[in-house]
N, C-alpha and C positions, 0 to 999 in steps of 0.2 A: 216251478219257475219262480215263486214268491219267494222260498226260500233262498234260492241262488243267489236272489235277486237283494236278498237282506245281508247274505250273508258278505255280499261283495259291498256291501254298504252303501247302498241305495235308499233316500231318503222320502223319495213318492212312496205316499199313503197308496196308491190306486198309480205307479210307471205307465206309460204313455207305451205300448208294445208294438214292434214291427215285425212281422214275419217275410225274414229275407230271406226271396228266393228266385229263381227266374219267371220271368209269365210262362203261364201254360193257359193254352185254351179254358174261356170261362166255366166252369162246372163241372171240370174234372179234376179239381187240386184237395186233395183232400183237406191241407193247410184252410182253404173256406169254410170247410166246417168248425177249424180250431178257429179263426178268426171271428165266427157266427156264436159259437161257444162263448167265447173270454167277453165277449160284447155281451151277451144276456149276462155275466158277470160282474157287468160297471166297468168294463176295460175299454179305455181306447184305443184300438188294434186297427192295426193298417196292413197289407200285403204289398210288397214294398222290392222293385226289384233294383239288384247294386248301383243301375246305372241313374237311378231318382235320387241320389242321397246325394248330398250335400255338409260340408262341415265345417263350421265358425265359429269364431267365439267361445270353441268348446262346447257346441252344442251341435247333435248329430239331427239330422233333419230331413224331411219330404215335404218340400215347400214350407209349409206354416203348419206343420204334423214334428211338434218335437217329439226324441228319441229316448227313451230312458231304457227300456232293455229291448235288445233284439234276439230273437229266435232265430238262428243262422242255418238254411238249410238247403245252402249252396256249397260243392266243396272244395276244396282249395284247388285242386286241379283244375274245376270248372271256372271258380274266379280268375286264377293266374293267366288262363289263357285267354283273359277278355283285359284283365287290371292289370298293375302292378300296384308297387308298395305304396304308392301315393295316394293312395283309393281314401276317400275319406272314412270308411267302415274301417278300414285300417289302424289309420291316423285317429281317430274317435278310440278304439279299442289299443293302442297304445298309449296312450293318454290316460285311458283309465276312466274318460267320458262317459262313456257306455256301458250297461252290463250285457256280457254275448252270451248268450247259452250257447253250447255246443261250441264250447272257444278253440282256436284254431289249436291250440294243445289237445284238443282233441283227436284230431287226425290224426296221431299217431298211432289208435288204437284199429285204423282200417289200413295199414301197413302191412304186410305179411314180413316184411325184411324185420319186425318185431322178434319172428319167430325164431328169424338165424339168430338174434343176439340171445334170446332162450336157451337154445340148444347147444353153443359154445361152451365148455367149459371155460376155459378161460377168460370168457368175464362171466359166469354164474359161480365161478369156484366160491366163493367167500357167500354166496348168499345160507342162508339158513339148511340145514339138513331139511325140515320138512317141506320148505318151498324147491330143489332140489329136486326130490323127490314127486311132489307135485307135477314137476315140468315133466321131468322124466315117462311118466305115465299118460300124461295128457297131451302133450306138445310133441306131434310127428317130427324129426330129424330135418331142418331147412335151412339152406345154403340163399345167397343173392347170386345168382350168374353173374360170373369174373370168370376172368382168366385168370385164375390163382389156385394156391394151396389149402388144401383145408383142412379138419378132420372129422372122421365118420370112425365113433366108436374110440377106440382107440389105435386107430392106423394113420396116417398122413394120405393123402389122397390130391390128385392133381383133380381141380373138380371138372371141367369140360370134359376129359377122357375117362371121371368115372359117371361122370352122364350120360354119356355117349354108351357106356357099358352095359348099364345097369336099368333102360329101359322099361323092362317089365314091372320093376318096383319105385321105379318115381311118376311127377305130374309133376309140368310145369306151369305158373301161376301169374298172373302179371302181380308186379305189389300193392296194384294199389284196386281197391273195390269198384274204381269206377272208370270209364272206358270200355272202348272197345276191343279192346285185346282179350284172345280167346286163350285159355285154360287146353291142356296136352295133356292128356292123360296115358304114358308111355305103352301100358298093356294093351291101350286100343288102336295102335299105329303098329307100322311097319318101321325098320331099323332109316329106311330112307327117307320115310316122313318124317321119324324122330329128329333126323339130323336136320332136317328144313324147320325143323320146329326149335330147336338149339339156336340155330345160326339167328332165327329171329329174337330167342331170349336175350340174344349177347346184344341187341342194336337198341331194346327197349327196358325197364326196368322189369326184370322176373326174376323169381325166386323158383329153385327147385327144392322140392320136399320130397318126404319118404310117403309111399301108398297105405292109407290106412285104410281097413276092410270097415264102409259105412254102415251106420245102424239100418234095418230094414223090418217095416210091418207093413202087413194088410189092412187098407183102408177100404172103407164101401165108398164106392162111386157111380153113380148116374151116368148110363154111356148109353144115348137115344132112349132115354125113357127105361132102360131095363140098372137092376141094379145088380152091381158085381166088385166081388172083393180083389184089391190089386194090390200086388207087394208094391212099397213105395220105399223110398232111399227120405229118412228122417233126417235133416240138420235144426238142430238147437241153437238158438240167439241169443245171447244173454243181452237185457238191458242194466246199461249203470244209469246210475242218477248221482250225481254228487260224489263220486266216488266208491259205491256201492252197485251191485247185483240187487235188483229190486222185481225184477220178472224175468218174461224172455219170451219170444213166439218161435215158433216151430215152422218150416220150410219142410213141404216134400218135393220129392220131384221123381222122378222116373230113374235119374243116375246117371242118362246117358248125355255125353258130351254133345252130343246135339241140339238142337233147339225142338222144344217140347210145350204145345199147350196143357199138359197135363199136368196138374201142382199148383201151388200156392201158397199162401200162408194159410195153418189151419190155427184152431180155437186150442190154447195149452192152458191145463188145467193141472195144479198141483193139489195132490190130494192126499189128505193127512189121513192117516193107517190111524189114529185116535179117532177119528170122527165115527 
């Protein structure tokens, strides 16, 4: 955060920090603990939610709590639909008043419609052979639901009617991480459900992808006091920081489109074959 903070050229010895988010009931935000933290650090940290802030004189504020960086972990979906552009975290952060972590440039990494501009050749053609290649390997095949033309592989494809098709090997996605819009996974419906599950991709922002077969291990788990190993469906998170991969945590869950108390994040450990 210091760094960001330098590097956006910030001139507080010790920035005045707000952690912007919405209220949550007292004692369960974990942001309290980072606030309880940065505070045994010499920081003046406030938990600060969008509708306290105020902006004058070029100075971002919570009453007589001036701003120097904010820790933004509210997300734009959730803002827009309370704000608009006149919001003073706005106006402060284009101004250039404030340093944001987690700047609103950020959001575009929790898009999934990322992925259809990936998987296009035509705008990856010119990017480097090894990134290319990269994508290729990594990045399942995703389209944004339109009504339009597209292509898959090297064929033309109308995409509604090869969605409609092709069921067993896609899922569709909402684009954005956050919301209430549920995930279709085509292999686990029927051709009827499929299509009630289409007709709702085309009214809201989704993307269809191609089905990739997930990673899966046996974890031990505690179920009534007895212990037993369970296969689990593993997703990997990568964390950036400043433009970089700097860790990641780990996600299991059961797989099933359902809702599940079983999962959570566990403890990722990278371990070096030297050691």
């Amino acid at each position: 955060m210091l760094k960001a903070y330098k590097q956006f050229g910030g001139t507080h010895r010790k920035p005045n920090i707000a952690i912007v988010e919405f209220r949550t009931a007292h004692g369960h935000s974990e942001y309290e603990m980072f606030r309880d933290y940065f505070r045994q650090e010499g920081y003046a940290v406030e938990i600060v939610s969008p509708d306290q802030l105020e902006y004058r004189n070029r100075v971002l504020r919570r009453g007589n709590f001036e701003i120097h960086l904010v820790y933004r972990r509210i997300s734009v979906q959730e803002f827009l639909l309370r704000f608009d552009l006149g919001h003073p975290l706005v106006r402060a952060y284009k101004d250039r008043a404030v340093c944001v972590l987690n700047s609103f440039r950020s959001e575009l990494a929790h898009k999934k419609a990322m992925f259809g501009l990936l998987t296009d050749e035509s705008f990856t053609a010119k990017f480097p052979a090894a990134e290319r290649k990269a994508i290729r390997e990594h990045v399942p095949w995703t389209r944004v639901v339109n009504a339009t033309k597209t292509t898959y592989g090297d064929q033309t494809i109308d995409l509604p009617e090869f969605t409609r098709q092709n069921r067993e090997r896609l899922v569709l996605k909402p684009n954005d991480d956050y919301g209430d819009q549920h995930t279709f996974f085509g292999w686990e419906m029927d051709d009827r459900a499929w299509e009630r599950a289409l007709k709702q991709a085309t009214r809201f922002p989704y993307v269809v992808q191609e089905k990739v077969d997930p990673v899966r291990m046996a974890f031990p788990m505690i179920d009534y006091g007895r212990l037993e190993f369970r296969e689990m469906r593993v997703d990997v998170h990568p964390h950036a920081y400043l433009g970089k991969v700097m860790g990641c945590s780990t996600w299991l869950s059961t797989g099933s489109s359902g809702f599940s108390s079983i999962g959570g994040i566990a403890p990722t450990y990278l371990i070096d074959p030297k050691g």
